[in-house]
N, CA, C and O of each residue as an XYZ file, in Angstrom:
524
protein
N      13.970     16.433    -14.840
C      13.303     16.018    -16.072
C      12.063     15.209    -15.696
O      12.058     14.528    -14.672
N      11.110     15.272    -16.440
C       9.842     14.707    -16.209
C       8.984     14.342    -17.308
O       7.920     14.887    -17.599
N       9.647     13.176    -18.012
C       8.885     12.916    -19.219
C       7.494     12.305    -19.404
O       6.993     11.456    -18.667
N       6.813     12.981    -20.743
C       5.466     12.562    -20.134
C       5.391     11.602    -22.415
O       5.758     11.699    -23.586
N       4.561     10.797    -21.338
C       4.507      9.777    -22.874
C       3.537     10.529    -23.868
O       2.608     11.087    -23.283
N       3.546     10.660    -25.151
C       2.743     11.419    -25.704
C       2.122     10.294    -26.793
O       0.999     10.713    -27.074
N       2.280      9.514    -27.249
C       2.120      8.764    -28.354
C       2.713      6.774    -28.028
O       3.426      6.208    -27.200
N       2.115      6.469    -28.911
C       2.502      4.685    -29.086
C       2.232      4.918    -30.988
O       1.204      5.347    -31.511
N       3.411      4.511    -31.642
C       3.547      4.364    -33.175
C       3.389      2.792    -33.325
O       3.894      1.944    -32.589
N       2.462      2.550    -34.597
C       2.372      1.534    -34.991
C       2.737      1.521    -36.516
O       2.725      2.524    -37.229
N       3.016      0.436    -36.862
C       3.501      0.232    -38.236
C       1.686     -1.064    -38.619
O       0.882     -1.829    -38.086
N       2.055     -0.455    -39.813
C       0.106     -0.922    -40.249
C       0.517     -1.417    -41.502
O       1.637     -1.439    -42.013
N      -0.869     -1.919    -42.020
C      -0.577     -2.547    -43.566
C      -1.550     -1.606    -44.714
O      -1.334     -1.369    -45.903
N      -2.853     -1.137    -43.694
C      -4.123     -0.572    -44.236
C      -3.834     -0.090    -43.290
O      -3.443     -0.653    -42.268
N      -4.083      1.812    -43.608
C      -4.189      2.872    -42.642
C      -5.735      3.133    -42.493
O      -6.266      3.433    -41.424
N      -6.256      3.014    -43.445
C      -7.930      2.916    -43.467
C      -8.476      1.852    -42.583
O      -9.272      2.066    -41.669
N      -8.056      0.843    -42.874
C      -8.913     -0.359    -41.693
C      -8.036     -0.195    -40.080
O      -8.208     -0.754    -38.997
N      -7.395      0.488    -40.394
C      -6.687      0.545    -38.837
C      -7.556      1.966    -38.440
O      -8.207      1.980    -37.395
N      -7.537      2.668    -38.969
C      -8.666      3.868    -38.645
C     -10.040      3.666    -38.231
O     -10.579      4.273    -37.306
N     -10.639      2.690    -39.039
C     -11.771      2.521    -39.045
C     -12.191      1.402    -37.474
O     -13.095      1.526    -36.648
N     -11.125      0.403    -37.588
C     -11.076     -0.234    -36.308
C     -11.143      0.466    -34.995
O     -12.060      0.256    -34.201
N     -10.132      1.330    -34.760
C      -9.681      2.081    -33.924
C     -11.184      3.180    -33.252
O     -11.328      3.544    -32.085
N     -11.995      3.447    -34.288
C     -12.688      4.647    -34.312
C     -13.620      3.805    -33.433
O     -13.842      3.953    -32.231
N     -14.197      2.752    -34.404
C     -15.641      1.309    -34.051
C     -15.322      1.165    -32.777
O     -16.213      1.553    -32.022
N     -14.210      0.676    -32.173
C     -14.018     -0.288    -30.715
C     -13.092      0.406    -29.781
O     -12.528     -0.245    -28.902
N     -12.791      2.404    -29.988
C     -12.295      2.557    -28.989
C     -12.718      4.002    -29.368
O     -12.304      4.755    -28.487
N     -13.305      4.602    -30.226
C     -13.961      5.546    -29.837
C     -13.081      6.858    -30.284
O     -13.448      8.032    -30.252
N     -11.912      6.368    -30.678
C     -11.056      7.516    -30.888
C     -11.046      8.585    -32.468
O     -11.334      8.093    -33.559
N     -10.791      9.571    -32.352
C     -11.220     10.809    -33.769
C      -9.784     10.669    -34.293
O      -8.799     10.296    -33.656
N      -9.854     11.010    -35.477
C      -8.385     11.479    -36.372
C      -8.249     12.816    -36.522
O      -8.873     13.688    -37.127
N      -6.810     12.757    -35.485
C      -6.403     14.137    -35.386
C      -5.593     14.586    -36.085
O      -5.238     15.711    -35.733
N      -5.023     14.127    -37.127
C      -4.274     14.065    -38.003
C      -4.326     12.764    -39.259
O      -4.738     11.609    -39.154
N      -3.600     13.646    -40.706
C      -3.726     12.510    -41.943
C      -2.927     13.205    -42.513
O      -3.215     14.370    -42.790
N      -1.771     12.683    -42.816
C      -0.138     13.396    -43.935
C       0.111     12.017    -44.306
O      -0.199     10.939    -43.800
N       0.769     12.368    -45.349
C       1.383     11.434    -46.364
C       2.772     11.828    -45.990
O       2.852     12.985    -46.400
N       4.277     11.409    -45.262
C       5.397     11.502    -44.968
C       5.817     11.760    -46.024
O       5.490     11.070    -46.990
N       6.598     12.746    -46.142
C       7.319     13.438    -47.369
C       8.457     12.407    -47.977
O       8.680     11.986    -49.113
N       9.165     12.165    -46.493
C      10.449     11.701    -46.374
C      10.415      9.509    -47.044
O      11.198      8.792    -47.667
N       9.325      9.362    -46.537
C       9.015      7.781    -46.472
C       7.982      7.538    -47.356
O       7.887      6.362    -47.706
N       7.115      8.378    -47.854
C       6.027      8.053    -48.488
C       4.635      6.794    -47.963
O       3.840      5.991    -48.452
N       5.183      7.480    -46.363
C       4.114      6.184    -45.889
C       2.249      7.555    -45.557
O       2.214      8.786    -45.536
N       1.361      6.766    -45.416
C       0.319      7.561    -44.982
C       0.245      7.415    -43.320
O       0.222      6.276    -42.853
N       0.211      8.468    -42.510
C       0.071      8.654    -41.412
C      -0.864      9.299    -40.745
O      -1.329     10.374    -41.126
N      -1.265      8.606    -39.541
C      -2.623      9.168    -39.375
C      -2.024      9.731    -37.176
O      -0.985      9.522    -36.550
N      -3.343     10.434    -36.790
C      -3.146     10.320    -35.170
C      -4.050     10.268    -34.880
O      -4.842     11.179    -35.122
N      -4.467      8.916    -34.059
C      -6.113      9.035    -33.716
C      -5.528      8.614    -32.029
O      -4.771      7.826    -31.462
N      -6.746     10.073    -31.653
C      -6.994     10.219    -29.940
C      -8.044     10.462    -30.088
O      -8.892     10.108    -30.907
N      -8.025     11.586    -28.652
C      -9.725     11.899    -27.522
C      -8.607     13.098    -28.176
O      -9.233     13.646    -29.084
N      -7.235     13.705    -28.076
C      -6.839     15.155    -27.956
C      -5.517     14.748    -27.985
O      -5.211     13.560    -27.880
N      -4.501     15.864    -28.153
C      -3.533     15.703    -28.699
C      -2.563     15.102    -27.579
O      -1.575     14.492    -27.988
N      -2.795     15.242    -25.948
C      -2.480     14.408    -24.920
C      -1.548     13.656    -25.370
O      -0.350     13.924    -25.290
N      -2.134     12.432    -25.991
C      -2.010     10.965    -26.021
C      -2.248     10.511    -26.678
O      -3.337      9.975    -26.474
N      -1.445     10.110    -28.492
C      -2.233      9.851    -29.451
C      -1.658      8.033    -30.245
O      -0.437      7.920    -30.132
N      -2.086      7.224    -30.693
C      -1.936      6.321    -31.470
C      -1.330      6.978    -32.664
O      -1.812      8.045    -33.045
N      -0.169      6.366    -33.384
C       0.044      7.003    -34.719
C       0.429      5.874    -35.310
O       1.166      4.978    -34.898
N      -0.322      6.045    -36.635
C      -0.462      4.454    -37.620
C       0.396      5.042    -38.706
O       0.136      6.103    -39.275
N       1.311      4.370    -38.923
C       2.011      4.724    -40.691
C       1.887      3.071    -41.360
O       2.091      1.941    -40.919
N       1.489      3.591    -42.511
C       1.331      2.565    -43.640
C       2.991      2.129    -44.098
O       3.949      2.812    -44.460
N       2.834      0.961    -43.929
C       4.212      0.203    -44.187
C       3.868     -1.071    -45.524
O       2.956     -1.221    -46.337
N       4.772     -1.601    -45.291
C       4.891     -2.555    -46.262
C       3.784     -3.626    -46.068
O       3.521     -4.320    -45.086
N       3.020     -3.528    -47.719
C       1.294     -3.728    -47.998
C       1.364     -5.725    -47.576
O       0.338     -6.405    -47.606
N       2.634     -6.268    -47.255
C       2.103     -7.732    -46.934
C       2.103     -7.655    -45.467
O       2.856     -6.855    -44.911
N       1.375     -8.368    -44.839
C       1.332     -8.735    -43.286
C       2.663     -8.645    -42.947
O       3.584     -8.992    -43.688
N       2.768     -8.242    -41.974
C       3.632     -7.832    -40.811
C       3.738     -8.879    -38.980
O       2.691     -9.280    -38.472
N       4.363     -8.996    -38.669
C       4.610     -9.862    -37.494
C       4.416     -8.679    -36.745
O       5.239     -7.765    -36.810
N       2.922     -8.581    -35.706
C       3.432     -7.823    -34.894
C       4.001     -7.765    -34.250
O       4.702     -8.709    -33.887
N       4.023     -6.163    -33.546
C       5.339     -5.625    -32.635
C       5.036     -5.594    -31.210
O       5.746     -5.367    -30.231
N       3.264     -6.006    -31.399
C       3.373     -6.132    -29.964
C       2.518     -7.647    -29.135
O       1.314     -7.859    -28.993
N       3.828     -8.562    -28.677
C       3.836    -10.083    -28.560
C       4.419     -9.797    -27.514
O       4.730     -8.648    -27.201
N       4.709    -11.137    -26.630
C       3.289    -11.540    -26.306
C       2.436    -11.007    -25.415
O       1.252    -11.329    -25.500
N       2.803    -10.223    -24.538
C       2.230     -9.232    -23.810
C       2.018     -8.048    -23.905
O       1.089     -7.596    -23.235
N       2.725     -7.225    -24.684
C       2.330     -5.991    -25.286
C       0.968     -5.248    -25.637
O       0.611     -5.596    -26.762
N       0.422     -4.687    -25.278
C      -1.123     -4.345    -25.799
C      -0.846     -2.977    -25.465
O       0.137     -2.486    -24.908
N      -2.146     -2.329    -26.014
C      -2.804     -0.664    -25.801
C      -4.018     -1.016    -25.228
O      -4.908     -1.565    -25.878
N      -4.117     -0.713    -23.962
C      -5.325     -0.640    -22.657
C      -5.989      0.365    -23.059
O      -5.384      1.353    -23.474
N      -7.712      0.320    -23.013
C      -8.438      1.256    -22.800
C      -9.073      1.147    -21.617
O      -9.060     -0.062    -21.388
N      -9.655      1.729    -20.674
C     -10.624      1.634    -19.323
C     -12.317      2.031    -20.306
O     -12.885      2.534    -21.275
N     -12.369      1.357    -19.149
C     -14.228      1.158    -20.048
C     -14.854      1.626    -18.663
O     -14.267      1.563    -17.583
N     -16.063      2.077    -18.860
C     -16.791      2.625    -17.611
C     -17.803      1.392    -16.807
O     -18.422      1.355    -15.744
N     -17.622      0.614    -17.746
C     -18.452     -0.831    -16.570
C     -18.695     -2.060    -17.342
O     -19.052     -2.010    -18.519
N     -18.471     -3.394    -16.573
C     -18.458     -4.618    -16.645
C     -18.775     -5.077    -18.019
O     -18.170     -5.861    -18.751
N     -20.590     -3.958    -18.312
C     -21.200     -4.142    -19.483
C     -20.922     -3.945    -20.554
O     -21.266     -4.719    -21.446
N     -20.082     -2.645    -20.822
C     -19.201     -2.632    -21.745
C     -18.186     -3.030    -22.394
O     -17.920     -2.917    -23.591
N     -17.416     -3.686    -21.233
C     -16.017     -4.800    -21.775
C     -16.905     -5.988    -22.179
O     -16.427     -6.777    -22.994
N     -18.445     -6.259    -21.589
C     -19.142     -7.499    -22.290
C     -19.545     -7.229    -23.977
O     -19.734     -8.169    -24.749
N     -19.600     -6.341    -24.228
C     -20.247     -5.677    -25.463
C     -19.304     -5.359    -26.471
O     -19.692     -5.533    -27.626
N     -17.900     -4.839    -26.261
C     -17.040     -5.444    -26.931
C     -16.613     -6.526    -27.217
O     -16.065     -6.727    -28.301
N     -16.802     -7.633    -26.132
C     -16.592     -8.597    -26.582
C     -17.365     -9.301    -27.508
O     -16.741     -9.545    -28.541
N     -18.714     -9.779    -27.480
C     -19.402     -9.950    -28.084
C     -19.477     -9.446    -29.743
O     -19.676    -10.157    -30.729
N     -19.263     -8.082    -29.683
C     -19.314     -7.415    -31.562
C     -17.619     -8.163    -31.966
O     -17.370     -8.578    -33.098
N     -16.570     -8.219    -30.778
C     -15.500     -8.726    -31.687
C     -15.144    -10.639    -31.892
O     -14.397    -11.330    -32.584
N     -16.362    -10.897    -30.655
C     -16.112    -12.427    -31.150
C     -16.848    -12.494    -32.473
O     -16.418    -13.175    -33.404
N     -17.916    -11.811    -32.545
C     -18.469    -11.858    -33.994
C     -18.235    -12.125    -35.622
O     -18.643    -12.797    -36.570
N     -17.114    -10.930    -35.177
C     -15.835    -10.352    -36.315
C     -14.849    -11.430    -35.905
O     -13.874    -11.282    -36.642
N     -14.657    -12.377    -35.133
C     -13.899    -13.310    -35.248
C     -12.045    -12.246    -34.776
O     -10.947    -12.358    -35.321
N     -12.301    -11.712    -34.084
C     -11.136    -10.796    -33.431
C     -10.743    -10.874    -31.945
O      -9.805    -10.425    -31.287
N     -11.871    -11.650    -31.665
C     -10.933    -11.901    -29.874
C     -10.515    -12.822    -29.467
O     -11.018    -13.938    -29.336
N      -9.188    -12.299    -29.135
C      -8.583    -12.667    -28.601
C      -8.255    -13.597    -27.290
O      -7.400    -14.468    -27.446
N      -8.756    -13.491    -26.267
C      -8.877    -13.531    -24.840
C     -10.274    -12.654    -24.449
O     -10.793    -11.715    -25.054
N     -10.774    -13.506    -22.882
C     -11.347    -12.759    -21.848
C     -13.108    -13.039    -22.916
O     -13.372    -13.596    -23.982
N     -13.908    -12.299    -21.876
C     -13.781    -11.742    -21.003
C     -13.724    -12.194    -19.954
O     -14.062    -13.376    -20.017
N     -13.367    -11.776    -18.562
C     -12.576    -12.393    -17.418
C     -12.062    -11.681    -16.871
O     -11.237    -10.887    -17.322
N     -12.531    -11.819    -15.419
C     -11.851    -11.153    -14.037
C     -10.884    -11.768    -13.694
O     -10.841    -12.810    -13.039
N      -9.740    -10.925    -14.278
C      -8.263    -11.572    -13.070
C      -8.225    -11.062    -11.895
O      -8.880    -11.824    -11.184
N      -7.841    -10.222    -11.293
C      -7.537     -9.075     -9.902
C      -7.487     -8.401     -9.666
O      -7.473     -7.657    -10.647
N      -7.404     -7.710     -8.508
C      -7.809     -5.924     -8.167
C      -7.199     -5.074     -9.363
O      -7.617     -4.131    -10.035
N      -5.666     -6.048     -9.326
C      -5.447     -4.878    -10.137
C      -5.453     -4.635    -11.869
O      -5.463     -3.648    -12.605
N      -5.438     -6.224    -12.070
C      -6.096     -5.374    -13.291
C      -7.350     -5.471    -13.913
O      -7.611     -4.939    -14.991
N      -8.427     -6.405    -12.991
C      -9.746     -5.956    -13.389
C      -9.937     -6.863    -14.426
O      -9.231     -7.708    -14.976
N     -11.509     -6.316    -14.592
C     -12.177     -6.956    -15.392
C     -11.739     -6.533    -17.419
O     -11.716     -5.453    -18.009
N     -11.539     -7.587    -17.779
C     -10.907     -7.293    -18.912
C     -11.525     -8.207    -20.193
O     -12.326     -9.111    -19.955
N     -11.001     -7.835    -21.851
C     -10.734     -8.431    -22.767
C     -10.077     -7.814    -23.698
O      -9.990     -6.604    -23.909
N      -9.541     -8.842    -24.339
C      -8.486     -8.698    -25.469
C      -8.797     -8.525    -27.268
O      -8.889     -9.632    -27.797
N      -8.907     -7.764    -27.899
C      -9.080     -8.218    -29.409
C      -7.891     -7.850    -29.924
O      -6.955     -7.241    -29.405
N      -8.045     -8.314    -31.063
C      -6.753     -8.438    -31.968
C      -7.132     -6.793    -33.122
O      -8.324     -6.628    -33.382
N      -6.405     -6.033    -33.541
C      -6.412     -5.149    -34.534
C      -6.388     -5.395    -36.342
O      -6.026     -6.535    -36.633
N      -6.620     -4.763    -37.191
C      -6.324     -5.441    -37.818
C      -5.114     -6.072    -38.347
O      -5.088     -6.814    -39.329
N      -3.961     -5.675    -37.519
C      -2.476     -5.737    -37.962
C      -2.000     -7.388    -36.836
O      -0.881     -7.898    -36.767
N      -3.203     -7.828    -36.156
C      -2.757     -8.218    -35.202
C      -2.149     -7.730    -33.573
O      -1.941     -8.469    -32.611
N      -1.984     -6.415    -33.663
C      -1.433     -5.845    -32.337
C      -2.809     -5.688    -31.332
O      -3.802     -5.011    -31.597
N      -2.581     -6.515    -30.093
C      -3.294     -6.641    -28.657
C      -4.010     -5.201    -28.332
O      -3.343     -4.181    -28.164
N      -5.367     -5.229    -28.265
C      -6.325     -3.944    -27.351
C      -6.957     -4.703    -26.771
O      -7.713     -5.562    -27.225
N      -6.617     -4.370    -25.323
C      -7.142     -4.197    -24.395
C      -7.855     -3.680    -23.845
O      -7.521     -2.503    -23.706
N      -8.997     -3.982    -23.278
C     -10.664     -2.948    -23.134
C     -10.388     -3.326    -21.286
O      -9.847     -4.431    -21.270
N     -10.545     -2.875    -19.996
C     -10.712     -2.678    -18.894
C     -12.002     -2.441    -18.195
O     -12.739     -2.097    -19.119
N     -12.759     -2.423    -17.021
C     -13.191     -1.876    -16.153
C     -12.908     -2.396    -14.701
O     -13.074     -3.541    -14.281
N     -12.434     -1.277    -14.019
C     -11.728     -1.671    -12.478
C     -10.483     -1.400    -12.359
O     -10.102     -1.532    -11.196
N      -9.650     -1.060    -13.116
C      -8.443     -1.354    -13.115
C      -7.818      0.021    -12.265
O      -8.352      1.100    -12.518
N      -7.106     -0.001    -11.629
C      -6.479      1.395    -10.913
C      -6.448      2.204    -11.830
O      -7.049      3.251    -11.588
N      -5.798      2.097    -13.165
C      -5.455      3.254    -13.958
C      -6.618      3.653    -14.882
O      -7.648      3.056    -15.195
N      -6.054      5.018    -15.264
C      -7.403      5.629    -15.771
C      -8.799      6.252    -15.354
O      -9.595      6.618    -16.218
């Protein structure tokens, strides 16, 4: 057996501002938009391709504790230094970051943190082994 990860599900409050976030600061398309028959939540899949996708379902409309504390995040790799600077900057703006920017170590590089709109950790990279 050789399982390969296909997805990370998030539970959201706004499927629209989680879309719209997602698209702004990581670049990713919606590969999908259903309304769950079964739950009546709105569900979306935003990737690069069907690989590896984020899937947001609309849950219950008051804030939510996220699910992913305190270390938990979704890593992106960025192609250089300048770019994890440039996210940072548009999200200290928006009053969304989190942490960084800041070189910890080989291995995981040059990094920063913003917050989503649900609160759940993204992580932006350059250097890092993976990716």
């Amino acid at each position: 057996m050789n399982p390969k990860i296909t997805h990370v599900a998030l539970l959201v409050s706004d499927v629209d501002r989680t879309c719209d976030f997602y698209i702004k600061y990581c670049s990713l398309k919606v590969l999908s938009r259903r309304m769950d028959p079964n739950t009546g939540y709105r569900v979306i899949w935003l990737g690069e391709d069907l690989k590896f996708v984020i899937v947001a379902f609309e849950g219950e409309k008051k804030p939510i504790q996220s699910i992913t504390k305190p270390l938990s995040h979704l890593g992106f790799a960025l192609e250089s230094k300048d770019k994890v600077d440039k996210i940072s900057e548009i999200a200290k703006e928006e009053g969304i970051l989190n942490y960084g920017p800041v070189y910890i170590d080989a291995d995981v590089g040059y990094i920063c943190e913003i917050l989503d709109p649900d609160k759940n950790s993204v992580e932006f990279s350059f250097g890092q082994k993976l990716g």
